[in-house]
C-alpha positions as CSV (number, residue, x, y, z in Angstrom):
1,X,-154.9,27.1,-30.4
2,X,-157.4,24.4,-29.6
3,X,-160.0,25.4,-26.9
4,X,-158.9,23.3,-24.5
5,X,-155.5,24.7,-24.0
6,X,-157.1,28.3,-24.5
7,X,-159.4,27.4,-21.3
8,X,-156.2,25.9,-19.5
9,X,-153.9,29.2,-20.3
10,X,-156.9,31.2,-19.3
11,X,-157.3,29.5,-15.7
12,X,-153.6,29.5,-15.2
13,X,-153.2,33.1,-15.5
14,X,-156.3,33.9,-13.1
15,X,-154.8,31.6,-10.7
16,X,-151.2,33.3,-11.0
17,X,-152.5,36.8,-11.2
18,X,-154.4,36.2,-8.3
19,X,-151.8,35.1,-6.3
20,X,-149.7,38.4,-7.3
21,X,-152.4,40.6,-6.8
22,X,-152.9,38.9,-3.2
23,X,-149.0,39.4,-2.1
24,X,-148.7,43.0,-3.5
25,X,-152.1,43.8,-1.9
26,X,-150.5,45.3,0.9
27,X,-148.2,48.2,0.2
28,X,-145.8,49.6,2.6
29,X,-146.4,53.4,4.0
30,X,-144.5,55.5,1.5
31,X,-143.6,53.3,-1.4
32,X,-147.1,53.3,-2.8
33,X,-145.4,53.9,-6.6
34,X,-142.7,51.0,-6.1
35,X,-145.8,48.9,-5.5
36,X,-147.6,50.5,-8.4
37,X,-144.5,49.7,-10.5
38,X,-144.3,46.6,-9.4
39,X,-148.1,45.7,-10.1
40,X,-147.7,47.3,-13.7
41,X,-145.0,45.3,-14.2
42,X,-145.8,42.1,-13.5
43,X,-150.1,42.1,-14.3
44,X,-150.0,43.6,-17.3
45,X,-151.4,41.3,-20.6
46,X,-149.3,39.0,-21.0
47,X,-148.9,34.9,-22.1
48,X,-148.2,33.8,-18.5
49,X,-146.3,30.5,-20.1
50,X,-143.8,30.3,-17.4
51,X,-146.3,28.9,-14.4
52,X,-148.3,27.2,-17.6
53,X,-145.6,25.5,-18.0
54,X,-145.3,24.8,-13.9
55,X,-149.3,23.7,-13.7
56,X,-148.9,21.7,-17.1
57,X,-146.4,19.4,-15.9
58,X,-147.3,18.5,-12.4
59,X,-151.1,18.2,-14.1
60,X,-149.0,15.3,-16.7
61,X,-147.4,13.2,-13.9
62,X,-150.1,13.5,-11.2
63,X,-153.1,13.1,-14.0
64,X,-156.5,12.8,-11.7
65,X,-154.8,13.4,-8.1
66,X,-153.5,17.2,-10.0
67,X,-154.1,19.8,-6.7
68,X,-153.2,22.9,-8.8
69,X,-153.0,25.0,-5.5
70,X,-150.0,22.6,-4.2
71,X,-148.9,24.8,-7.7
72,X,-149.7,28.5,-6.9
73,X,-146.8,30.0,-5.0
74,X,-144.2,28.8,-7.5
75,X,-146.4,29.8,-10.3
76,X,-146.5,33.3,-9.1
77,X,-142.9,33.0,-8.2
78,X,-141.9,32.2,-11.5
79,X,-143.7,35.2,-13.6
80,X,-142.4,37.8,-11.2
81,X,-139.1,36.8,-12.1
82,X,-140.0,36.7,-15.4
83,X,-141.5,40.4,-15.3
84,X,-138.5,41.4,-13.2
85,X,-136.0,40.3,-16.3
86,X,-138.9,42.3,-18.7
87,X,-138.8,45.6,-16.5
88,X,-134.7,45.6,-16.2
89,X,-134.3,44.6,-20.0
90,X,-136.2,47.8,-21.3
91,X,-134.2,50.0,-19.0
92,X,-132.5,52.7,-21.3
93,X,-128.7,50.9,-19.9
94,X,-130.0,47.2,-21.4
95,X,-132.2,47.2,-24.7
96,X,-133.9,51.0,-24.0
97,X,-137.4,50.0,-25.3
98,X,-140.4,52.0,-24.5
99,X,-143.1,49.3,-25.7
100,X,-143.9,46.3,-24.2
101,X,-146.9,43.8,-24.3
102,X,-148.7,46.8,-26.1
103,X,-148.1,49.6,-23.7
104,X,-145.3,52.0,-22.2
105,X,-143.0,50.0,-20.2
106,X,-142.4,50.4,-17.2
107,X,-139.7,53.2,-16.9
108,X,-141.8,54.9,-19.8
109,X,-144.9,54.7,-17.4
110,X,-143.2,55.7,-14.1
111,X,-139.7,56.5,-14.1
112,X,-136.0,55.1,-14.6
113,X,-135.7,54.6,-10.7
114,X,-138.8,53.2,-10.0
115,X,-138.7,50.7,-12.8
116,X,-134.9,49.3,-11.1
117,X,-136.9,49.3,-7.7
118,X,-139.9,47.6,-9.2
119,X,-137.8,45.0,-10.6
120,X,-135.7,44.6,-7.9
121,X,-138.8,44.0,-5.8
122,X,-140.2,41.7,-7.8
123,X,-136.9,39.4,-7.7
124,X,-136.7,39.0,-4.2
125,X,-141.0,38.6,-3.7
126,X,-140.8,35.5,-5.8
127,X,-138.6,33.9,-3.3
128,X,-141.0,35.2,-0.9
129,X,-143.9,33.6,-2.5
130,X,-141.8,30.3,-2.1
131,X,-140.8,30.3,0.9
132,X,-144.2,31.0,2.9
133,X,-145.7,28.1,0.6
134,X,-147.5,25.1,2.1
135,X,-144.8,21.9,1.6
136,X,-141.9,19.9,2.7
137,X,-139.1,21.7,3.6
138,X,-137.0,19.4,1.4
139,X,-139.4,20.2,-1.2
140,X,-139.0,23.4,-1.1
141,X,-135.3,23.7,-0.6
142,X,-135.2,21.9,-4.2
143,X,-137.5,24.6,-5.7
144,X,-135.3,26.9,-4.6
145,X,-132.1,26.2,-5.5
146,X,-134.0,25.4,-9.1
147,X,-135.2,29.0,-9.2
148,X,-132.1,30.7,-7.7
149,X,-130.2,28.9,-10.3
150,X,-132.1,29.2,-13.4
151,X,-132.6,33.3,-12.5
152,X,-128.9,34.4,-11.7
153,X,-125.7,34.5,-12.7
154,X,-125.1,31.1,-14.3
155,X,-128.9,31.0,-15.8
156,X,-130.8,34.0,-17.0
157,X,-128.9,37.2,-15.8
158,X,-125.3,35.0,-17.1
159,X,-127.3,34.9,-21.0
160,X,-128.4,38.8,-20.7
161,X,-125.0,39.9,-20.2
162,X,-124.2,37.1,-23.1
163,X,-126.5,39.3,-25.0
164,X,-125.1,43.0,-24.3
165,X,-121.5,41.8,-24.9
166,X,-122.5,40.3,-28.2
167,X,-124.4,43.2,-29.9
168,X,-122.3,43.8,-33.4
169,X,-120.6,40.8,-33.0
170,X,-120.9,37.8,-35.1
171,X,-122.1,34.7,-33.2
172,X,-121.8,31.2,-34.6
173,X,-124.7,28.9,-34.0
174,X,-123.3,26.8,-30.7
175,X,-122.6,30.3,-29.0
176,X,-126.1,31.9,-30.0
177,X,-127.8,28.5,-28.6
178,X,-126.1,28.7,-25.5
179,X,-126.8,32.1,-25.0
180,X,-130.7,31.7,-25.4
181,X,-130.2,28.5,-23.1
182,X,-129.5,30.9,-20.7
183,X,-131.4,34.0,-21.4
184,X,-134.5,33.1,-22.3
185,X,-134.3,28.7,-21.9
186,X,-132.9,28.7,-17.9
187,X,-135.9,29.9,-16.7
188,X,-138.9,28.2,-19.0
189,X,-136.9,25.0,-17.8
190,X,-137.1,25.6,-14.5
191,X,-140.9,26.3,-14.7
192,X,-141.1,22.7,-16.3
193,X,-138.8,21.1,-13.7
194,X,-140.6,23.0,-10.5
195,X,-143.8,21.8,-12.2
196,X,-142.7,18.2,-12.4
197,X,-141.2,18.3,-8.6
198,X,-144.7,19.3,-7.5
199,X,-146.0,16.4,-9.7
200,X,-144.1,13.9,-7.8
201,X,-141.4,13.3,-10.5
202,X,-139.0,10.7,-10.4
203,X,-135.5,11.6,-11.5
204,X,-136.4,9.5,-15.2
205,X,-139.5,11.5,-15.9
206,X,-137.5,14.4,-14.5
207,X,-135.4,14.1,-17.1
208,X,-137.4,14.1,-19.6
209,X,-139.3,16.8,-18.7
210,X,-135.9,19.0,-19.0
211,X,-135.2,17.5,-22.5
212,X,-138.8,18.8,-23.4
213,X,-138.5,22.4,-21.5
214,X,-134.9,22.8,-23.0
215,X,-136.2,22.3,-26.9
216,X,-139.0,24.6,-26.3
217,X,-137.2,27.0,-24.6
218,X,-135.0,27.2,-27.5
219,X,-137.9,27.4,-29.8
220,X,-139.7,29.9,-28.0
221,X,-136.6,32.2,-28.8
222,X,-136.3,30.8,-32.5
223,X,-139.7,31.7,-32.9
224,X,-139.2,35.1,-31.1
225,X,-136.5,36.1,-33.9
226,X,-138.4,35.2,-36.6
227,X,-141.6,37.0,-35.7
228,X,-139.2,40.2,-35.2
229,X,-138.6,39.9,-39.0
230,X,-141.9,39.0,-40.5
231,X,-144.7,40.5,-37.6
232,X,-145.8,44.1,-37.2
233,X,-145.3,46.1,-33.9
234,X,-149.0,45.7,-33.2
235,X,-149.1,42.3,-33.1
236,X,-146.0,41.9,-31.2
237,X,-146.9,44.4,-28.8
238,X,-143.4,45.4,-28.7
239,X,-141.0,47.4,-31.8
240,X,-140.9,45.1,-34.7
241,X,-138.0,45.1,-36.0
242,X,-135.4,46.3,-32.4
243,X,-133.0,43.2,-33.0
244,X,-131.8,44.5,-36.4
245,X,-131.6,47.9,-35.7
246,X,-129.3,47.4,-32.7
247,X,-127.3,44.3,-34.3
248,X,-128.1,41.6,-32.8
249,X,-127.6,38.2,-33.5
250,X,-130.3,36.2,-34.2
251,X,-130.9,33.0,-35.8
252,X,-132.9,34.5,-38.8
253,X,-129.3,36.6,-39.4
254,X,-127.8,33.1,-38.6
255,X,-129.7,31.0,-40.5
256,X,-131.8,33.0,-42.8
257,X,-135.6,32.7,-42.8
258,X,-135.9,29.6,-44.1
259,X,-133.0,28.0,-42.1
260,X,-134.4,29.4,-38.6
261,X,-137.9,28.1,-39.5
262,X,-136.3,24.7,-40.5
263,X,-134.7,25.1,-36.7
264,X,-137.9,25.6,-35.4
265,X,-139.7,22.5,-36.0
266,X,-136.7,20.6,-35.7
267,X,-136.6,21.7,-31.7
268,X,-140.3,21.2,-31.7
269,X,-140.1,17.1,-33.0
270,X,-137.2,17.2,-30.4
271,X,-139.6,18.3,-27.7
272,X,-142.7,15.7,-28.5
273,X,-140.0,13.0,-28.7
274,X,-139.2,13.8,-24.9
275,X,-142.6,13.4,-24.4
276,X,-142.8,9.8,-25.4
277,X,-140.5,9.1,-22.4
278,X,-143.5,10.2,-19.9
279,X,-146.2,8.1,-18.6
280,X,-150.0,9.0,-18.6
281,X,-151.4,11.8,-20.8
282,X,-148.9,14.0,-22.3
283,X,-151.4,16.0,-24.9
284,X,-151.6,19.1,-23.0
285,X,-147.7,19.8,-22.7
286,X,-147.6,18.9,-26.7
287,X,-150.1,21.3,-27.3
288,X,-148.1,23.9,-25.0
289,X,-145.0,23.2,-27.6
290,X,-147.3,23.2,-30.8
291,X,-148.5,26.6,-29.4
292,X,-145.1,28.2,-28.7
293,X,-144.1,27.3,-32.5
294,X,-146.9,28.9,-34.1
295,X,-147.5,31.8,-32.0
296,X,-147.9,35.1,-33.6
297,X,-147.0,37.3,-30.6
């Protein structure tokens, strides 16, 4: 990772975290562990590439005249869905894990109840966060929809329960990839497309931007299965090896090593080739899709 995007992820994520820490500042009278949960859940360590993603691109299209603080609320909005989907996923009823991002998750920490609550909460606070943000109303009816779209039923939550129903079950690739579209590419899109909105997008570079968010969404999942295979649980910060013992599919039991590593940098050239489309400077979003291929965690 080159220093400049290290110095870029790293103000990102005190920006973000800061606006989190600022909306669950106040707790209310008797929930004190929901907003505990809550807190654990979403501030943990963690890559923060969902409102990245959301700075990066507005920072693209408005180049000098970037006002990352036009950017915070749907920054923050974005990872506390994100850590919402994390909490409910490790629940005992989903994938039952009891490590994530290097510690006990959530309902490990607290308890099976609070962790539902916790996510729960978090759901509904990121469309909180968006709606008491400074902007046009038409602005921020679009971000909206974007994120009520990309987070429900025919975005993320419709590829998790993809996901369940598939578990022993053999996938061919077109199913897998529209899975992971869902589950894991709706929202890292939407962080991308919210981004651009804020960045004054037209519908062209609009467009593009999706093209690019919707390859690296896919590889940050490619990359995700492959690591499962060939990274220890320390590095991870989760159990190395959970897809294959619950029997999953994934594109390294698709495609093989080799084939799902040949699948990565194909989606990655797809990504910098959106690019091209964009006006301006595109190098930090390239080196956003350079790190999400080589990551080792």
């Amino acid at each position: 990772m080159s220093a400049q995007l290290q110095t870029f992820l790293q103000q990102a994520a005190t920006r973000v975290e800061g606006q989190i820490e600022l909306a669950l500042g106040q707790t209310t009278t008797g929930a004190e562990t929901l907003f505990a949960a809550m807190r654990y859940g979403a501030l943990g360590p963690g890559k923060r590439l969902r409102p990245a993603l959301v700075y990066a691109c507005a920072q693209t299209l408005r180049g000098a005249d970037f006002e990352p603080e036009r950017c915070d609320a749907a920054a923050a909005a974005l990872e506390c869905i994100h850590a919402y989907s994390l909490v409910h996923d490790d629940l005992p009823a989903m994938d039952d894990d009891d490590l994530r991002r290097g510690r006990p998750t959530c309902h490990i920490e607290f308890d099976e109840a609070s962790a539902i609550l916790a996510g729960d909460a978090l759901q509904t606070q990121a469309f909180e966060l968006l709606l008491a943000s400074a902007g046009a109303p038409e602005l921020k009816l679009r971000l909206l929809a974007e994120l009520a779209e990309a987070a429900g039923s025919r975005g993320m939550v419709a590829g998790q329960a993809i996901d369940l129903d598939s578990v022993a079950k053999t996938l061919d690739l077109a199913r897998l990839e529209a899975m992971h579209r869902l589950k894991t590419g709706a929202l890292i899109r939407a962080s991308a497309r919210i981004g651009a909105l804020l960045g004054g997008a037209s519908e062209t570079q609009l467009a593009a931007i999706s093209r690019y968010a919707e390859a690296i969404g896919l590889a940050f999942q490619v990359q995700d299965d492959i690591l499962d295979v060939i990274a220890d649980t320390a590095t991870l910060g989760k159990t190395q090896g959970a897809d294959a013992a619950r029997n999953k599919p994934t594109y390294v039991s698709l495609l093989g090593l080799d084939g799902a590593r040949e699948k990565l940098q194909d989606l990655h050239r797809q990504a910098i080739d959106a690019l091209a489309q964009l006006p301006g400077d595109s190098g930090l979003l390239q080196q956003l899709a350079d790190y999400i291929v080589q990551r080792s965690h």
